[in-house]
N, CA and C atoms as an extended XYZ file, in Angstrom:
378
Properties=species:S:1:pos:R:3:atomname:S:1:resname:S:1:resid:I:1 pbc="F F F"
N        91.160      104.443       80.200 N   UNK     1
C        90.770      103.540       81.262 CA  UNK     1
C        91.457      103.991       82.555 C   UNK     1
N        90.857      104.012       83.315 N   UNK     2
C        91.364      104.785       84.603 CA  UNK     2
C        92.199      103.971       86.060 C   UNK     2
N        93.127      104.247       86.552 N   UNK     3
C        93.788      103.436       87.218 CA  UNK     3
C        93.421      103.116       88.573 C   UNK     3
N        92.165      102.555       88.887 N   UNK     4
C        91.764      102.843       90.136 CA  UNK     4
C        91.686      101.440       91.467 C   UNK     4
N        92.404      100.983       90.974 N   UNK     5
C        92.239       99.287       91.483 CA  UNK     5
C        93.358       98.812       91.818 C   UNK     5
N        93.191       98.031       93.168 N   UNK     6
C        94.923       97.310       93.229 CA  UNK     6
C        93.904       95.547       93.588 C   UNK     6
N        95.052       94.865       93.718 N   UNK     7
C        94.810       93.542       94.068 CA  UNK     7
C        95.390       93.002       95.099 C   UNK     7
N        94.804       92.121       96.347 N   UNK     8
C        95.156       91.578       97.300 CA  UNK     8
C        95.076       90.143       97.254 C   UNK     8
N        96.458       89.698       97.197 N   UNK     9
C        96.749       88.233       97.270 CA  UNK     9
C        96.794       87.848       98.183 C   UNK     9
N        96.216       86.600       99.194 N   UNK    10
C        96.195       86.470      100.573 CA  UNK    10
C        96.612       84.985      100.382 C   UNK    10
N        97.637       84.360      101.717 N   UNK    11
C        97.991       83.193      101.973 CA  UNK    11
C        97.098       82.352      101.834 C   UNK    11
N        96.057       82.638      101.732 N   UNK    12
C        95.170       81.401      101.426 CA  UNK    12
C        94.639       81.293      100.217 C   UNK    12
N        95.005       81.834       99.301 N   UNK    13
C        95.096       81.207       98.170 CA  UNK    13
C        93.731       82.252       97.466 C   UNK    13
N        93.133       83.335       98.448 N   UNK    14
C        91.935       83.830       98.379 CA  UNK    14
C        92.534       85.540       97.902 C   UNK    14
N        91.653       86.009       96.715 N   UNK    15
C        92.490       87.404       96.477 CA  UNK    15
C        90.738       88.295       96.485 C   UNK    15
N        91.503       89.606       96.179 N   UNK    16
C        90.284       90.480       96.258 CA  UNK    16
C        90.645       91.730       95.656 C   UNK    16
N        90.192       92.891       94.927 N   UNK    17
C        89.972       93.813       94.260 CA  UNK    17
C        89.742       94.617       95.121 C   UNK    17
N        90.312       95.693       95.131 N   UNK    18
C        89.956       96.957       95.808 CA  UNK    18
C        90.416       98.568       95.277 C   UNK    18
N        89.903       99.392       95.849 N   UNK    19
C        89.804      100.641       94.684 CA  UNK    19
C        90.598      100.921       95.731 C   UNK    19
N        91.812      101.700       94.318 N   UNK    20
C        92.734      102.419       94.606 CA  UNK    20
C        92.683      103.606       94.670 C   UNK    20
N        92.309      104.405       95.603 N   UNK    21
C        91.633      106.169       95.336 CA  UNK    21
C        92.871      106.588       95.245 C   UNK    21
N        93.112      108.102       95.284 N   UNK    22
C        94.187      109.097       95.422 CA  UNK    22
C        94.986      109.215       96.253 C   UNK    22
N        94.632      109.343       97.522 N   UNK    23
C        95.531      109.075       99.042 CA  UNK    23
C        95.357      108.328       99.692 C   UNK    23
N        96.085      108.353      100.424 N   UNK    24
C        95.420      107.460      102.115 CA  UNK    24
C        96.136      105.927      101.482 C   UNK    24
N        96.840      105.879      100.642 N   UNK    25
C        97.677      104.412      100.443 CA  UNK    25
C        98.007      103.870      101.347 C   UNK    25
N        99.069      104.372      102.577 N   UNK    26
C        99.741      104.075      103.673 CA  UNK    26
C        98.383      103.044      104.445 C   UNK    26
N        97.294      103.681      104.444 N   UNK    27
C        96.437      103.236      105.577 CA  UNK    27
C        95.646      102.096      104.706 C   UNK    27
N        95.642      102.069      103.488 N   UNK    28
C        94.773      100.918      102.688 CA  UNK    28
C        95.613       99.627      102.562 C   UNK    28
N        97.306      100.018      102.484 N   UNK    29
C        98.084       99.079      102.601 CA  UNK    29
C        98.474       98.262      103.946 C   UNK    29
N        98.323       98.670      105.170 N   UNK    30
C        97.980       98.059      106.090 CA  UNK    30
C        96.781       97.502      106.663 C   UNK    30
N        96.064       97.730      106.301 N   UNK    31
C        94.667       97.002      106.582 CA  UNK    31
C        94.534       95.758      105.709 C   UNK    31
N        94.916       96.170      104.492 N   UNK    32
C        94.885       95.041      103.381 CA  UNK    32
C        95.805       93.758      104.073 C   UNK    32
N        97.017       94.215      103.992 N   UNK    33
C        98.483       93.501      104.575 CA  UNK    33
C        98.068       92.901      105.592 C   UNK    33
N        97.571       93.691      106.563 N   UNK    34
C        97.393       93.167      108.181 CA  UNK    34
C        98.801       93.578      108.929 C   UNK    34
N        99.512       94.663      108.849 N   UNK    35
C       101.020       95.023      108.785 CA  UNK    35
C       100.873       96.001      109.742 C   UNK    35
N       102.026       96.879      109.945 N   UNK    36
C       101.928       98.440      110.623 CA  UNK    36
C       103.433       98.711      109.859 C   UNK    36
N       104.379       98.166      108.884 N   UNK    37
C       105.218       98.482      108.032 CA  UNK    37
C       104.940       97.345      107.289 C   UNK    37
N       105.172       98.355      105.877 N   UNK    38
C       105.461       97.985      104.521 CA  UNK    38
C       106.099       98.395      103.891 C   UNK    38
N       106.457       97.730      102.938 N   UNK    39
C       108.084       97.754      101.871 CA  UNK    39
C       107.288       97.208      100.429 C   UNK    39
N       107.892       98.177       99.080 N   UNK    40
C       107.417       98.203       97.882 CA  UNK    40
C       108.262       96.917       97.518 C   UNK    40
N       108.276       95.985       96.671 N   UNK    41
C       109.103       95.352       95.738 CA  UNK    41
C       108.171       95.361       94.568 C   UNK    41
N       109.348       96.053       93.927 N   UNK    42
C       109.401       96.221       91.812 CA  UNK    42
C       109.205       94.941       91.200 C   UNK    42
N       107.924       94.535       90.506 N   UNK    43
C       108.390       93.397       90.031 CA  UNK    43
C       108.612       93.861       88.571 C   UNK    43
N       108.129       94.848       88.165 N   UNK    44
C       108.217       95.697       87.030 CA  UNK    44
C       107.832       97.130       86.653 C   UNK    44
N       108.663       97.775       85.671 N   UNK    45
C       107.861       99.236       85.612 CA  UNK    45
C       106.194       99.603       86.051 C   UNK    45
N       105.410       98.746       85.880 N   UNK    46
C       104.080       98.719       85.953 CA  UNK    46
C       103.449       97.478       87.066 C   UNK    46
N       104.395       97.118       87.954 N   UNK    47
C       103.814       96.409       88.674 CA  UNK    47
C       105.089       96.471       90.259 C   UNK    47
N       103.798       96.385       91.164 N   UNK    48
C       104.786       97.092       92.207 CA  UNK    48
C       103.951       96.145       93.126 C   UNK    48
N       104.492       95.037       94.114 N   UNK    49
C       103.999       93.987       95.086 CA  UNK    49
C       104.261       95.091       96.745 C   UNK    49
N       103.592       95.273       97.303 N   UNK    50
C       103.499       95.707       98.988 CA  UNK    50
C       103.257       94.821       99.495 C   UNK    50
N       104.505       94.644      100.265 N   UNK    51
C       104.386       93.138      101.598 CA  UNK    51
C       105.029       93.840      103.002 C   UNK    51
N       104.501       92.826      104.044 N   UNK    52
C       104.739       93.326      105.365 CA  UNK    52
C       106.500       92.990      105.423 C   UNK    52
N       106.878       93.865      106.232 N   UNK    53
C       108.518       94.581      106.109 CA  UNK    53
C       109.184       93.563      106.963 C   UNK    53
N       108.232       92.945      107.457 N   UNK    54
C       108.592       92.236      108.957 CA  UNK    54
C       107.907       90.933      108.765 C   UNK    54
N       107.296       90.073      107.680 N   UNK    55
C       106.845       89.036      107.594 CA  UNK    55
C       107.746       87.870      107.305 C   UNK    55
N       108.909       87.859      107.033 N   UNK    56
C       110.181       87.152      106.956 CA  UNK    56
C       110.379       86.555      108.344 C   UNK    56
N       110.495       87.954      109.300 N   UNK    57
C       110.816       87.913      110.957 CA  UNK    57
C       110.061       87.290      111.630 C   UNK    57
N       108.459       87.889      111.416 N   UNK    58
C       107.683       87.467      112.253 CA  UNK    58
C       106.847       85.745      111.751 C   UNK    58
N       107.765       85.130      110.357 N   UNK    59
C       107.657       83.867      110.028 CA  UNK    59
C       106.082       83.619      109.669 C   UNK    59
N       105.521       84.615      108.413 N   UNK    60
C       104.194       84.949      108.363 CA  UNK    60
C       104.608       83.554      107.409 C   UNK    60
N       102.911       83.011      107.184 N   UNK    61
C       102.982       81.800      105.892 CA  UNK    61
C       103.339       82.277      104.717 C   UNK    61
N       103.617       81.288      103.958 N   UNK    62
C       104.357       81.692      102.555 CA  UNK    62
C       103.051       82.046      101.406 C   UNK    62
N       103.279       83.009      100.779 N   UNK    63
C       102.404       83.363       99.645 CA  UNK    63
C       103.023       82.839       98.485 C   UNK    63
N       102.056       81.823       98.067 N   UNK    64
C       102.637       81.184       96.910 CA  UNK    64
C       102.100       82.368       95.552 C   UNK    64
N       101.177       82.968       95.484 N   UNK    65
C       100.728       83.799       94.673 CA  UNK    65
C       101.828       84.706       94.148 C   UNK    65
N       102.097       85.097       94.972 N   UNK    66
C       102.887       86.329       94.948 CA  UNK    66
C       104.479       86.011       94.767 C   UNK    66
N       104.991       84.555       95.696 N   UNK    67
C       106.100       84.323       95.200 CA  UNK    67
C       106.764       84.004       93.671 C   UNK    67
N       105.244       83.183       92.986 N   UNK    68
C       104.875       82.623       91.511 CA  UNK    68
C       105.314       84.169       90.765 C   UNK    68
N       104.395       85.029       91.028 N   UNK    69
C       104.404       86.539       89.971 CA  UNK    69
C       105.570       87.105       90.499 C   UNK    69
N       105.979       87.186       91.180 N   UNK    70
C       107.965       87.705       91.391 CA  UNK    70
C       108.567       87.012       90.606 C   UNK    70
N       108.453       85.566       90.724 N   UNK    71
C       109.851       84.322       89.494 CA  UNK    71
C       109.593       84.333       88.432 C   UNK    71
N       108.201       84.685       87.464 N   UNK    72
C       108.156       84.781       86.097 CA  UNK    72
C       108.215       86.370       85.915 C   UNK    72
N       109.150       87.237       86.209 N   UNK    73
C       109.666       88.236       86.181 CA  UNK    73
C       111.148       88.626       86.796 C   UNK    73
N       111.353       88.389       87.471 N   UNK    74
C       112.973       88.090       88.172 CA  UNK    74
C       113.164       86.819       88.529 C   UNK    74
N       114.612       86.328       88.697 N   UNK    75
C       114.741       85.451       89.172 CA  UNK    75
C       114.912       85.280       91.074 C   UNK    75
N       114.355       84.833       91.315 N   UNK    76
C       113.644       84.205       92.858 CA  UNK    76
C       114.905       84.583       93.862 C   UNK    76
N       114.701       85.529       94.718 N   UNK    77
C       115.881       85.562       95.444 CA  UNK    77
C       115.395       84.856       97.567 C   UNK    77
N       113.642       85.224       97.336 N   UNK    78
C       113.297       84.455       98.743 CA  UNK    78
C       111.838       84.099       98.437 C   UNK    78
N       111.285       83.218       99.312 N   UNK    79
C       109.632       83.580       99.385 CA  UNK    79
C       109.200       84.893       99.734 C   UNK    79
N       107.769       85.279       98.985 N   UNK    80
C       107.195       86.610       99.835 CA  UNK    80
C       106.214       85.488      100.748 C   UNK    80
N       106.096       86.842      101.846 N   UNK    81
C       105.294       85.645      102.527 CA  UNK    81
C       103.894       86.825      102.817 C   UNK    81
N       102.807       86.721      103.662 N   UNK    82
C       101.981       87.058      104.258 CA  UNK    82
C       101.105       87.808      103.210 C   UNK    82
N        99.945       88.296      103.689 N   UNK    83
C        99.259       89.007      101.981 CA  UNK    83
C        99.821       90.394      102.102 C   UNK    83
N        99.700       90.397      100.575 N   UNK    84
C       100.442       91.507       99.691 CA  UNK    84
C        99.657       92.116       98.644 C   UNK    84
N        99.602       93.058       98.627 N   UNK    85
C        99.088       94.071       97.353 CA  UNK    85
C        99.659       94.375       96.378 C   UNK    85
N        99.198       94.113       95.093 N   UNK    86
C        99.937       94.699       94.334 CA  UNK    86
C        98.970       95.833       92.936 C   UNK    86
N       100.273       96.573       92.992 N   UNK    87
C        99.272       98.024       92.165 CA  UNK    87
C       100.523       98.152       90.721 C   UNK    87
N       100.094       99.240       90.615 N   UNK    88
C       100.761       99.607       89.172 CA  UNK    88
C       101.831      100.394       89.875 C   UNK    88
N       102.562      100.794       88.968 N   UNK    89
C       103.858      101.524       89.348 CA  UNK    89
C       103.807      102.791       89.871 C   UNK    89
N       105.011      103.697       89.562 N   UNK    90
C       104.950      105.118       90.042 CA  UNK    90
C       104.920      106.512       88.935 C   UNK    90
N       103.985      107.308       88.785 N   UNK    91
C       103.757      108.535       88.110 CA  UNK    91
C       105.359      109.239       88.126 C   UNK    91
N       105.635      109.899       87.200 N   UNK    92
C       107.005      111.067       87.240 CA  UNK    92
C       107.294      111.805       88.349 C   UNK    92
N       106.229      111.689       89.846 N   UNK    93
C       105.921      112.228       90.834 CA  UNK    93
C       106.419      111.372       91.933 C   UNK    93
N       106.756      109.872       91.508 N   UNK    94
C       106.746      109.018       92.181 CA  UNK    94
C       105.373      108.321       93.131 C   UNK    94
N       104.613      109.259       92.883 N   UNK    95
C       102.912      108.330       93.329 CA  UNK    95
C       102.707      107.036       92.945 C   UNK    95
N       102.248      106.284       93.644 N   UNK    96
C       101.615      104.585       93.060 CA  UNK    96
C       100.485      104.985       92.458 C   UNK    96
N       100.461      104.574       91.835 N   UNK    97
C        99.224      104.077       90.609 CA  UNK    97
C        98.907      103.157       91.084 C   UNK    97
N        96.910      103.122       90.619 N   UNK    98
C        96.710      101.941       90.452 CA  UNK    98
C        96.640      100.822       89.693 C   UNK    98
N        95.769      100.332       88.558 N   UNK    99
C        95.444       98.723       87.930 CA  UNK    99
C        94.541       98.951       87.295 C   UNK    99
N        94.211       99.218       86.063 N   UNK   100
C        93.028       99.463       84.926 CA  UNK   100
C        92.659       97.714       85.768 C   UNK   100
N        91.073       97.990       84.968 N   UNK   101
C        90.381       96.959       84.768 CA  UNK   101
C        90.998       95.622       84.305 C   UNK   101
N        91.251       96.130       83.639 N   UNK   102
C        92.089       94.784       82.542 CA  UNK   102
C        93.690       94.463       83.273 C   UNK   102
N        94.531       95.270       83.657 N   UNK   103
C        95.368       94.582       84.560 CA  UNK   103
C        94.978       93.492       85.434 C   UNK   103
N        93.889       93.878       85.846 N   UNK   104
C        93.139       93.575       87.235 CA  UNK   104
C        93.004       91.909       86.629 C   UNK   104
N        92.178       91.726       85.210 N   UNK   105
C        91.765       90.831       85.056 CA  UNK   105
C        92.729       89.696       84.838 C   UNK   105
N        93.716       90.531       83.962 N   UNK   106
C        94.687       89.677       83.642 CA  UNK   106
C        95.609       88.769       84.787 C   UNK   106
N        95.652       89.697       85.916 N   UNK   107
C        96.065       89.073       87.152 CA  UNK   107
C        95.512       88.024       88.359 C   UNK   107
N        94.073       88.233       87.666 N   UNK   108
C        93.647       87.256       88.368 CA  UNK   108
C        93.557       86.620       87.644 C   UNK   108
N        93.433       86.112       86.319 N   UNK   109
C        93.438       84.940       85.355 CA  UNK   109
C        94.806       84.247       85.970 C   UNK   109
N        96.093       84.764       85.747 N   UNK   110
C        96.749       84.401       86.146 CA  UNK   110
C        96.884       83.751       87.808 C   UNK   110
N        96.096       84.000       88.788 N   UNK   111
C        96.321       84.060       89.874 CA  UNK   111
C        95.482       82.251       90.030 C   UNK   111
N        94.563       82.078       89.496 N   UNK   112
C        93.528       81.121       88.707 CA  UNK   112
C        93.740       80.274       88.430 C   UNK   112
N        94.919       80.485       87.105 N   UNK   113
C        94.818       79.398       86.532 CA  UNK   113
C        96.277       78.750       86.521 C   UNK   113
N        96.973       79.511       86.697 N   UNK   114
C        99.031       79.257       87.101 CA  UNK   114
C        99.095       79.192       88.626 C   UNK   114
N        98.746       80.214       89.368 N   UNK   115
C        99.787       80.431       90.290 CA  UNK   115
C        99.301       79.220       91.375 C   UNK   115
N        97.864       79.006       91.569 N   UNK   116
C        97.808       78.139       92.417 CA  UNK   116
C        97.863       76.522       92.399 C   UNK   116
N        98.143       75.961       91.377 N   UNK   117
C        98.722       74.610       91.237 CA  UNK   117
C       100.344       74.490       90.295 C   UNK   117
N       101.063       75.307       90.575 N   UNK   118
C       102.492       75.345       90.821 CA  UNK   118
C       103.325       75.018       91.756 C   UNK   118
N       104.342       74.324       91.947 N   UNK   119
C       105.455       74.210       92.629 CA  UNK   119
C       106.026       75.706       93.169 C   UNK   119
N       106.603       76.009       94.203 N   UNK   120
C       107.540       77.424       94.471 CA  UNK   120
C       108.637       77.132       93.898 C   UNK   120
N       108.926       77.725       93.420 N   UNK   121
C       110.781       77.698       92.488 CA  UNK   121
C       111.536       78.222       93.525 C   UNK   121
N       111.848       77.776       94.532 N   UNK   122
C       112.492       78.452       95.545 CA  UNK   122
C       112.322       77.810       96.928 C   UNK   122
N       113.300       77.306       97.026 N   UNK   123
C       112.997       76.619       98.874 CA  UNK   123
C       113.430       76.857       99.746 C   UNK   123
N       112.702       77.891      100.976 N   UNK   124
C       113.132       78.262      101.883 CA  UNK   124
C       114.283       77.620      102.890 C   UNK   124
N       115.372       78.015      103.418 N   UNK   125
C       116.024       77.272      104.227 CA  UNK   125
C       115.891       78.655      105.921 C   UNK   125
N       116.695       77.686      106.986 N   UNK   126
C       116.383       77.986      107.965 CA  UNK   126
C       117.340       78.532      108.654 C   UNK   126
């Protein structure tokens, strides 16, 4: 099954599928994001969240999606905020991978049916 797919979680609660080709990441991850820097966070060997580097600063809305799939894998250190991509991990090359089919699905089941009528385990302070 071939890794060709990442997923975009957006503050509004609205996500979307998109093919992960070979190059040109840098430029698919900002368009997606809406960014001009991005920063990887690990949520696991096989799952890697891209959020804007500067959405903390620039006080983007909070992504509850994405904050949800960070805390049932680490424990919660901030909100992510603004939309974020997330793909599969990195080849022995360090390349991102993308998201078989079935990642894909599994993440949006999850995105469905958990993440958006949850509480944030985590409350921003100021």
């Amino acid at each position: 099954m071939s890794n060709d797919y990442a997923l975009i979680l957006r503050t509004n609660g609205e996500f979307e599928i998109i093919e992960w080709p070979t190059d040109g990441h840098l430029e698919i991850l900002y368009r997606a994001i809406v960014c001009d820097r991005v920063d990887a966070v690990r949520i696991s060997p096989k799952l890697t969240m891209w959020i804007d580097d500067e959405g903390l600063i620039t006080e983007a809305p909070i992504n509850r999606s994405a904050t949800i799939l960070y805390a049932l894998h680490k424990e919660p250190h901030q909100h992510y905020v603004g939309n974020v991509v997330i793909t599969g991990g990195a080849d022995h090359e360090g390349e991102t991978l993308g998201l078989t089919k079935d990642e894909i699905a599994a993440l949006v089941e999850f995105h469905l049916t958990f993440a958006c009528g949850t509480p944030i385990p985590y409350q921003r302070t100021k």
